[in-house]
C-alpha positions as a Markdown table, in Angstrom:
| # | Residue | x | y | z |
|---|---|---|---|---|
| 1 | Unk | 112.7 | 78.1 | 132.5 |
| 2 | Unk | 113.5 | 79.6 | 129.0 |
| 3 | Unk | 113.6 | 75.8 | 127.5 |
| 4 | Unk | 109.9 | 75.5 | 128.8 |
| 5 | Unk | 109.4 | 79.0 | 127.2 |
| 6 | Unk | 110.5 | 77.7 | 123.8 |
| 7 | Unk | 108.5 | 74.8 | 124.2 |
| 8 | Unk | 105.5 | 75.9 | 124.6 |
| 9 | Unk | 106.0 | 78.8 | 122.0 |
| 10 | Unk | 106.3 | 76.2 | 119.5 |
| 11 | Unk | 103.6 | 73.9 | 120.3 |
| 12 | Unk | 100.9 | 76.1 | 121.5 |
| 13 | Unk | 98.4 | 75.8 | 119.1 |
| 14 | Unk | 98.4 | 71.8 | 120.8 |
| 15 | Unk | 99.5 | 72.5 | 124.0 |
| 16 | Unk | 99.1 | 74.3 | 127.5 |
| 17 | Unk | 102.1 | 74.3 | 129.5 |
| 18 | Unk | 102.5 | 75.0 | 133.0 |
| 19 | Unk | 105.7 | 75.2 | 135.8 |
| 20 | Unk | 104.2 | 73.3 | 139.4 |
| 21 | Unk | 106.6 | 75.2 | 142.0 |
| 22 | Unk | 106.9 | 72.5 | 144.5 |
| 23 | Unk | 109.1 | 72.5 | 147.8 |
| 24 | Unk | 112.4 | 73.6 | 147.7 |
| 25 | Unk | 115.0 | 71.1 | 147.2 |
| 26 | Unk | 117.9 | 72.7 | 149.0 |
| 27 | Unk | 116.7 | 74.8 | 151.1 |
| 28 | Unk | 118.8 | 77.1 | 153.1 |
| 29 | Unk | 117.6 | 75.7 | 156.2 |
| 30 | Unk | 117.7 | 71.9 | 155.3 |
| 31 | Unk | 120.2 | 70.8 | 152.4 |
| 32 | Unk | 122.2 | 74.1 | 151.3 |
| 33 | Unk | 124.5 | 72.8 | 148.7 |
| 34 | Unk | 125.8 | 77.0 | 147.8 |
| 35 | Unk | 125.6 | 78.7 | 144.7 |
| 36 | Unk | 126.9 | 81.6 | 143.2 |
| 37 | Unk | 126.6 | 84.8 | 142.6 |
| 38 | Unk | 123.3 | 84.9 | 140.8 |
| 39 | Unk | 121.7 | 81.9 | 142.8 |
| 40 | Unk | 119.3 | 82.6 | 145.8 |
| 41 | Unk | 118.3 | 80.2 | 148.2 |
| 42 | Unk | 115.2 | 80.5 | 150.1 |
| 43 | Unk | 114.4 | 78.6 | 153.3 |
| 44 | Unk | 111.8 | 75.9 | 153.4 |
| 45 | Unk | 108.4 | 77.7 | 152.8 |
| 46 | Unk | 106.1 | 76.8 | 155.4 |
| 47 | Unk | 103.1 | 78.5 | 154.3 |
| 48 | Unk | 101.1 | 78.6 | 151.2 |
| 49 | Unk | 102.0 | 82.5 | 151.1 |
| 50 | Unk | 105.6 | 81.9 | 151.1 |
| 51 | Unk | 105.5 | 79.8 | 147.9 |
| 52 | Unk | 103.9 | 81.9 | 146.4 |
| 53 | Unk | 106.4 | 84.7 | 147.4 |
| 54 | Unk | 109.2 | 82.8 | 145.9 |
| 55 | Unk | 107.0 | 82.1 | 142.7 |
| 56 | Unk | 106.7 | 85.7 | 142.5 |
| 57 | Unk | 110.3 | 86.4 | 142.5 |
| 58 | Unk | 110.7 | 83.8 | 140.1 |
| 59 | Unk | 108.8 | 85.2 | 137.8 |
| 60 | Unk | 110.9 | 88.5 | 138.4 |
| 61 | Unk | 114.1 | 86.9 | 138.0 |
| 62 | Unk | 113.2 | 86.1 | 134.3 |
| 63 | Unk | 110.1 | 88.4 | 132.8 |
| 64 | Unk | 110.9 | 86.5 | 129.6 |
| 65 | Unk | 109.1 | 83.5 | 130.7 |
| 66 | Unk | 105.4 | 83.3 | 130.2 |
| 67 | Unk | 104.6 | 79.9 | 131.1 |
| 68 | Unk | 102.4 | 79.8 | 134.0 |
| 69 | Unk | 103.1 | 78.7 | 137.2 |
| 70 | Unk | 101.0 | 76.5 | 139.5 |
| 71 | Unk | 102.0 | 75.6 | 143.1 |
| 72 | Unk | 101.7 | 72.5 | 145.1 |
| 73 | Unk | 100.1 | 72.8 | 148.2 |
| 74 | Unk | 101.6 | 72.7 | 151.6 |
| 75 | Unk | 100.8 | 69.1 | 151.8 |
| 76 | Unk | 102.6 | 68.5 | 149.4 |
| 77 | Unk | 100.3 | 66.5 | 147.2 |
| 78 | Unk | 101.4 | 66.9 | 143.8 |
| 79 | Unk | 105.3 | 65.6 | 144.5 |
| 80 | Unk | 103.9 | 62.7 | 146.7 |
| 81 | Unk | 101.3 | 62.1 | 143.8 |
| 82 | Unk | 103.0 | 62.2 | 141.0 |
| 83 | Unk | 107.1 | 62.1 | 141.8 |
| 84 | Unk | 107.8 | 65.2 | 141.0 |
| 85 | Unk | 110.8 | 66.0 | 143.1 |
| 86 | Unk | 113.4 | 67.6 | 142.0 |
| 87 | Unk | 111.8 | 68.2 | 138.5 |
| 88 | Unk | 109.9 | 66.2 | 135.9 |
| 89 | Unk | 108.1 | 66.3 | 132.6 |
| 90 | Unk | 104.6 | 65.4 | 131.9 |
| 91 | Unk | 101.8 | 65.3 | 129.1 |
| 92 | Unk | 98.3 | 64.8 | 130.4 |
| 93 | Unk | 95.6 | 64.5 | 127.5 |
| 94 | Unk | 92.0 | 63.2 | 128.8 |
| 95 | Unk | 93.1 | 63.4 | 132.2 |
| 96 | Unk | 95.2 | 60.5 | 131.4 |
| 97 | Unk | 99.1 | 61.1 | 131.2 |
| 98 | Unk | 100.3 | 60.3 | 127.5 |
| 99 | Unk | 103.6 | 61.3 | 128.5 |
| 100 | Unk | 106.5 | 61.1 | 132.0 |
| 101 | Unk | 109.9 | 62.2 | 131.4 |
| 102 | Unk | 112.4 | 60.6 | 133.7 |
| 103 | Unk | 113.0 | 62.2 | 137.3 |
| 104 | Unk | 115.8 | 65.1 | 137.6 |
| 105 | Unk | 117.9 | 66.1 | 137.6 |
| 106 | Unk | 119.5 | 63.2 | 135.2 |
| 107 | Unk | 117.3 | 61.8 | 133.4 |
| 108 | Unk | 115.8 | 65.6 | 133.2 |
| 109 | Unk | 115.4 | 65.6 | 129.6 |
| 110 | Unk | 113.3 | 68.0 | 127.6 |
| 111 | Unk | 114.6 | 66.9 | 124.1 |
| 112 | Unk | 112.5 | 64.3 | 124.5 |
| 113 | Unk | 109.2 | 65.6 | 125.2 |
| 114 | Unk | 110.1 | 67.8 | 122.0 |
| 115 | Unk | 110.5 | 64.4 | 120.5 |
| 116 | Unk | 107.0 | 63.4 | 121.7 |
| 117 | Unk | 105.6 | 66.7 | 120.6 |
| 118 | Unk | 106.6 | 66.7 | 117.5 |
| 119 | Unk | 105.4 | 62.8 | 117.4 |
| 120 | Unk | 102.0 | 63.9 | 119.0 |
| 121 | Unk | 101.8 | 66.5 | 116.9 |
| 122 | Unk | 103.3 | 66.4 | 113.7 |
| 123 | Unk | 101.7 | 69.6 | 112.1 |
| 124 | Unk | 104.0 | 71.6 | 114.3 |
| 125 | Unk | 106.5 | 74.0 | 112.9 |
| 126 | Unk | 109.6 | 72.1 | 111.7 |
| 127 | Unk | 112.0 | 74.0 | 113.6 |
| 128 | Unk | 112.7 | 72.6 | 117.0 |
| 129 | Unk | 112.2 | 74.4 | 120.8 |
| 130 | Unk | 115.2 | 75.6 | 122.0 |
């Protein structure tokens, strides 16, 4: 979450950036692949309420972040949409998406939506996101 951070602090003046929580991956309850000792893992939400109660402790675990968080809807609309499962990248300008990063986790790659950025949006500071 602190790469997103950096992101957006360097291209705000071009950008809004938002995190979509979507379902839990691996879920306690479903696919619990472990941890360690700073991971949680939350069951499968099954109301809108408890998304939002995991967003919320997200957003305790790192105060630092300021990006805004969104969250799909039980439905699941947003994944089904727009493949968003684990994690994924987008730029929408126009209501048209100029950008889609490649599906995480491995081909998860924020370098090179800085590289679009800074394509997009060559004013920006010369010092990259980190």
């Amino acid at each position: 979450m602190s790469m997103l951070q950096g992101i957006m602090d360097q291209f705000k003046e071009h950008v809004d950036c938002y995190i979509v929580y979507l379902k839990e991956i691996h879920p306690a309850d479903e696919w619990y692949i472990g941890g360690d000792e700073v991971s949680v893992c939350y069951k499968q939400p099954t109301t809108m309420q408890q998304r939002v109660n995991i967003v919320q402790a997200l957003q305790e675990y790192a105060p630092f972040v300021k990006v805004p968080f969104l969250v799909d809807l039980m439905d699941n609309n947003f994944n089904i949409g727009y493949d968003a499962v684990p994690e994924r990248l987008y730029v929408i300008e126009n209501n048209k998406f100029s950008y889609i990063g490649g599906p995480g986790p491995f081909f998860f790659l924020p370098e090179d939506l800085v590289k679009y950025l800074y394509q997009r949006f060559p004013s920006s500071s010369s010092t990259p996101a980190q």
